[in-house]
N, C-alpha and C positions, 0 to 999 in steps of 0.2 A: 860184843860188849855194848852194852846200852849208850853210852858217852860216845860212840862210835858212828850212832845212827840218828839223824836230823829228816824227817817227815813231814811236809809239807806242801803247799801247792803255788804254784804259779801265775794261772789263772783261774777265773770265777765265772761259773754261771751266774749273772747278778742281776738288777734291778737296773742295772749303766749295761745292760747286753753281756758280753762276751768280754772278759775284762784282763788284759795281760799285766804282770808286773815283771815279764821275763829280763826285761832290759835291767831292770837291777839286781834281778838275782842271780845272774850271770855276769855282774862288773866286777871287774878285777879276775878273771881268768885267763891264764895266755893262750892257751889250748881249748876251743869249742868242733866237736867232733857233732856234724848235723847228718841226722839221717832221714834224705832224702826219701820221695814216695807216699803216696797216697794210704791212708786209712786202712789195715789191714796188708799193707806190703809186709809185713814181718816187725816193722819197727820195734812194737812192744815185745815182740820174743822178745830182741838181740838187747832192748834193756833189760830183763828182767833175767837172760844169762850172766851178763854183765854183772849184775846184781849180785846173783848169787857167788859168780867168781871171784868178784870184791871183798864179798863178808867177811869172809876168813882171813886176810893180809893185816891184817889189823891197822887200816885207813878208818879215814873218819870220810863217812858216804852220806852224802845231804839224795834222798829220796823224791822225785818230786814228782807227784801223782796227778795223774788224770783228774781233772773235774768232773765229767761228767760220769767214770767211774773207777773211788779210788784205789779198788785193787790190782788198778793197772799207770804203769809208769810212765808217764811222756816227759821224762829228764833223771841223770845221775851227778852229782858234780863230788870228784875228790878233792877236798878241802884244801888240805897243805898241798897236795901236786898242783894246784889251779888248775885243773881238766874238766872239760863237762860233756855229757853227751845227750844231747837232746834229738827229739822229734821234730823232723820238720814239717812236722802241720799244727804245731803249738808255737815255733820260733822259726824262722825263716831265716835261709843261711846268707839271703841277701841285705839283713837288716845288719846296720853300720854297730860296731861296737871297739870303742877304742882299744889300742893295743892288745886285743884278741887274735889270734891266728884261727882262720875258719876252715876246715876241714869237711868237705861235703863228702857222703857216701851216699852211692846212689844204690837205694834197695831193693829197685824197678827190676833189676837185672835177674833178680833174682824168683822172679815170675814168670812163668809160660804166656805170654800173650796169645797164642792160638785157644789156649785150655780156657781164658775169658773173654775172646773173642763170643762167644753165645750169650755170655750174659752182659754183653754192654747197652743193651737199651735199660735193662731192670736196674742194672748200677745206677744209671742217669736218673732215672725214676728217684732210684730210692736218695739220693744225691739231692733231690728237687724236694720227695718232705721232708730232709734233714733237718733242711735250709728254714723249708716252711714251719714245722714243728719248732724249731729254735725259736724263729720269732714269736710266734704265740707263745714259748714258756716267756721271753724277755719281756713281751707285756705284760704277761701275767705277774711275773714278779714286780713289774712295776709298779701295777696297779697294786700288789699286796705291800707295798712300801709306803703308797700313798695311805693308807689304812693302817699301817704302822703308823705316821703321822700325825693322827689322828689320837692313837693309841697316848704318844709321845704329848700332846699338848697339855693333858690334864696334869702334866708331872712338870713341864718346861714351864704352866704358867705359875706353879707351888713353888719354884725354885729359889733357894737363898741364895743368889748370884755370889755374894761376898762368904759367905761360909763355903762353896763351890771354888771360887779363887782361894780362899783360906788353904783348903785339902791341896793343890798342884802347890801352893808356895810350901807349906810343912813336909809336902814328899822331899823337895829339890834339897828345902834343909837339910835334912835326916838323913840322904839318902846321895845325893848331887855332890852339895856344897862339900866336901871333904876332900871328893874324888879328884885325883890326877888325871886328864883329857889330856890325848894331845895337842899340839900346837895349833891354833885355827880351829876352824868347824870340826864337827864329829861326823864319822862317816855312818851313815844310813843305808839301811837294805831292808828293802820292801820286799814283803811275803804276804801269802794269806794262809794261817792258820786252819781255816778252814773251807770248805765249800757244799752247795747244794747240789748234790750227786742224784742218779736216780735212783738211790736208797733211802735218798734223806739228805738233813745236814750230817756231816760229817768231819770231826775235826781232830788234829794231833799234840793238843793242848801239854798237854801228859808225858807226852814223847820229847816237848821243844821244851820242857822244864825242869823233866825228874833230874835234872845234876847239877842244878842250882842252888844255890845255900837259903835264897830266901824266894820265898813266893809270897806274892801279896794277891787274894781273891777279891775283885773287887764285884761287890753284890748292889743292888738298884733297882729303878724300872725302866722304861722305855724313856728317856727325856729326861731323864734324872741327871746328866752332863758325865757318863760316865769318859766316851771319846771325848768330848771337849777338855775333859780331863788328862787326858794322855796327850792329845794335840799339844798343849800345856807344856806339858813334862817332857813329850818328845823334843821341843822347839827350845829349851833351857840345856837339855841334854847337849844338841847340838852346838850351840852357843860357847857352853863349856868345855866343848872337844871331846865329849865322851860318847863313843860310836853307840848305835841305837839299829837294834832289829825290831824293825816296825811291821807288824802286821795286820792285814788291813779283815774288815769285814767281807766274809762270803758274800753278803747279800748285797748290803749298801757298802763299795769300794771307796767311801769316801769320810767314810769311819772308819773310825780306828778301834778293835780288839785287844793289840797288847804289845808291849813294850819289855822288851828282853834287853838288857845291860850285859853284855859277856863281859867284862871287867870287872862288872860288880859282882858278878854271879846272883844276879838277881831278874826277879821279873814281876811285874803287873799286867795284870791283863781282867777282860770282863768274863767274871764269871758263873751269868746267867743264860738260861736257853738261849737259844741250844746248844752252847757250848755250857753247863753248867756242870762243875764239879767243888770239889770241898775240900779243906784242909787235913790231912791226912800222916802227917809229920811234924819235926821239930823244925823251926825257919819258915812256916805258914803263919798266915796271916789272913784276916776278914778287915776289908775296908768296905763300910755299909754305907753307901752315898745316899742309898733313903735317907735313913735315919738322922745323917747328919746336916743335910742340907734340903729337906724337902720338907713343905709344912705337915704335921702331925696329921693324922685321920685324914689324909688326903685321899689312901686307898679307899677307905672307908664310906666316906663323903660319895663319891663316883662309882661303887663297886658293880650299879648298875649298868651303868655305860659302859664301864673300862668293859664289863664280861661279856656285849653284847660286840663290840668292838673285835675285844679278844675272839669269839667267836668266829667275825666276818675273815680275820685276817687267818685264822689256822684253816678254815677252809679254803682260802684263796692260794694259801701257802699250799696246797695237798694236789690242788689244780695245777700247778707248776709243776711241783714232783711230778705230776702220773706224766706231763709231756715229755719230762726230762727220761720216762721210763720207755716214751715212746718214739725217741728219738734212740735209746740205746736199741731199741728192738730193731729199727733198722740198720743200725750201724753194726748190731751182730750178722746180721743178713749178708751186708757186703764183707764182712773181715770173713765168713762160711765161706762164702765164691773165694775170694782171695787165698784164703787157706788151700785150699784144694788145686790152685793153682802154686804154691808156694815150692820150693825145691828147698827144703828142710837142711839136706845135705849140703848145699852151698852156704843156708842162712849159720849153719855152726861151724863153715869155714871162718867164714865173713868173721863171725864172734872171734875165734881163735885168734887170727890175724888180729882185732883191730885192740886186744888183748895182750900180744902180743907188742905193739907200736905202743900203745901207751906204757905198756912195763919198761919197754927201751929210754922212753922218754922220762920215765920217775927217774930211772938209775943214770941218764946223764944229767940230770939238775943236781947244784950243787944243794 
């Protein structure tokens, strides 16, 4: 069932490096099951057994995918049991996380160390341009952020500040002000909607929405206040104790995307590239922050710039992808060695079992 299935990511390849929000998407669990073992120990099998064994019980399974490629899983967490089961080379079982029970599984065991004993110089190698490679894409993208910048000024400097404040007070109205929060602050959980894979961007916009009553598409240009917008809305939300699923930009983690209300059954979020999509149902909506808060023939005015701009930065943005492609090329290298060194047959005991403890664990909670 669709309502069943939550997709999204953790971390970002981004313009701030390598960027985690694991620690809050993992609060409030009592049960974190980590699976120990380097890149290629089997990890993503045993999530993505996992996975499929789940589907079917009819749990509600938050999905949370690889960055740098999202067809693959580095976290699972069941909702109502508070269980998660993550990779330990995205979350580390040594990181402090309050009234959590931390559960290590080591997936070492479950490799021949003689069978890669031949290839541990090439691993180390390939280990060494991982590392290298990464860097150069995190510059890269940072340098394509600075050119977003840029892109962002001719629209920051057209901006009606007070029609920009107008739009975050009319939402809180509309949409805030009615609402029951609990007691005190409202609880926040940090995700990223999307991320720069080496496919591309990639995002589960669609997925963290469709069973929502209202969608609000918020449309603009670069610097048009659409995050400032949500910072806004987020920071009222909390205020008035109604919990807030904030998630952040792939690119620049220090923007904001979109803003999910489970209590309202609603959501805003930005939706332009590359995460852009359109209204498509009843409970949709188009908030145009051009329109409403940017001086008129602004585009118009700069179209030579903005497209010369626009240019520097799709191409800067394309230079990061092919690293990010060329960093999976080695990382398929070592998971190949790995593989072949792998005992299959122990890695779908290992599943069985650890299958098995958490089904123990649902049916003794009350």
């Amino acid at each position: 069932m669709a309502d069943k299935e939550k997709h999204y990511f953790a971390r970002g390849n981004t313009a701030a490096g390598l960027y985690t929000l694991f620690e809050s998407v993992l609060e409030g669990l009592q049960t974190i099951y980590v699976l120990g073992g380097r890149t290629g120990a089997g990890n993503a099998r045993v999530l993505q057994e996992l996975a499929a064994a789940w589907s079917s019980r009819n749990l509600t399974l938050h999905y949370i995918h690889q960055p740098l490629d999202s067809r693959l899983l580095e976290g699972i967490i069941l909702e109502e049991q508070r269980i998660g089961v993550v990779d330990g080379n995205a979350w580390s079982a040594d990181a402090v996380l309050e009234g959590a029970e931390i559960r290590y599984i080591d997936m070492e065991k479950l490799l021949d160390a003689e069978a890669l004993e031949p290839f541990a110089e090439e691993v180390a190698e390939l280990d060494k341009q991982i590392a290298l490679t990464y860097e150069e894409a995190y510059d890269t993208f940072n340098r394509t952020l600075r050119i977003h910048d840029e892109w962002e000024k001719f629209y920051i400097d057209h901006l009606d500040r007070a029609k920009a404040d107008q739009l975050a007070e009319d939402f809180v109205q509309q949409h805030l002000a009615s609402a029951e929060g609990a007691a005190g602050s409202g609880r926040e959980i940090h995700r990223f909607l999307g991320a720069a894979t080496w496919q591309g961007a990639m995002d589960f916009v669609l997925n963290l929405t469709q069973d929502l009553n209202s969608r609000i598409f918020v449309k603009g240009r670069p610097g048009s206040g659409k995050s400032t917008l949500f910072k806004k809305i987020a920071a009222e939300a909390k205020n008035r104790g109604i919990d807030t699923e904030i998630y952040h930009c792939g690119f620049d983690p220090n923007s904001l995307d979109m803003l999910i209300f489970p209590q309202l059954s609603l959501a805003i979020f930005d939706s332009t590239a590359p995460h852009e999509h359109f209204p498509s149902r009843q409970g949709d909506t188009i908030l145009d922050v051009y329109k409403l808060a940017i001086a008129e023939g602004t585009d118009e005015k700069y179209a030579d710039e903005i497209a010369a701009i626009k240019d520097r930065y799709t191409r800067s943005m394309k230079e990061a992808i092919a690293l990010l492609e060329t960093v999976k090329d080695y990382r398929d290298r070592i998971t190949s060695i790995y593989n072949d060194a792998l005992d299959l047959k122990a890695l779908h005991v290992l599943t069985s079992d650890l299958l098995a403890e958490v089904g123990a664990q649902v049916a003794a909670r009350p």
